[in-house]
N, C-alpha and C positions, 0 to 999 in steps of 0.2 A: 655751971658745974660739969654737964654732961662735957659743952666744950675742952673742958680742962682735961677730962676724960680722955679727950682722942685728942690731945693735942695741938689744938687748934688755939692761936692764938686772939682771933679775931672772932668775934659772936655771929659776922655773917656768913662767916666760912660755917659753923655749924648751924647755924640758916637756911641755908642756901641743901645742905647733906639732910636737913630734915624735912625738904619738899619735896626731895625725889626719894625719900622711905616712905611719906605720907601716899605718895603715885604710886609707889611699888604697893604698898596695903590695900590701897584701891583696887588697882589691878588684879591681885591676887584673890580679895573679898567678891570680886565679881567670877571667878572662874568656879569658886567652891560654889557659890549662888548659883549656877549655871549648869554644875553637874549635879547638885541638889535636885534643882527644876528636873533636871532631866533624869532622875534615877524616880522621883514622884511619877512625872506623866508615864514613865513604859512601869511601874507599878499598877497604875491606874488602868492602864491598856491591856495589861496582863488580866486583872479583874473583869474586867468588861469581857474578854474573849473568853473568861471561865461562867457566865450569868453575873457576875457580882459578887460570886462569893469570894475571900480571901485565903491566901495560903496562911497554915499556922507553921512554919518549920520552923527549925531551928534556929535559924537566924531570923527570926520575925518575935520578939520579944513583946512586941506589943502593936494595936492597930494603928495607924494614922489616920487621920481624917482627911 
């Protein structure tokens, strides 16, 4: 169906179009995981150069663990 979608008249040609979106979603699920990591650790670092304690502002809705 999806084929029929885009035109494709052969099921490898949309085959072949949903291995390199499944790469691209990889790709892209590893960069958010990456700036995630990295917006945690200089949180963490943040804490530690204050004793431990946490900021509460505004944009801190709730703790992380």
């Amino acid at each position: 169906m999806i084929g029929k979608l885009l035109g494709h008249n052969n099921i490898d040609t949309t085959s072949r179009y949903a291995h390199v979106a499944r790469d691209s979603i990889k790709a892209s699920s590893a960069q958010v995981a990456d700036s995630i990591g990295a917006d945690v650790l200089d949180r963490r670092a943040g804490e530690a150069a204050r004793g431990g304690r946490r900021e509460n502002g505004p944009n801190r809705r709730f703790d992380a663990c």
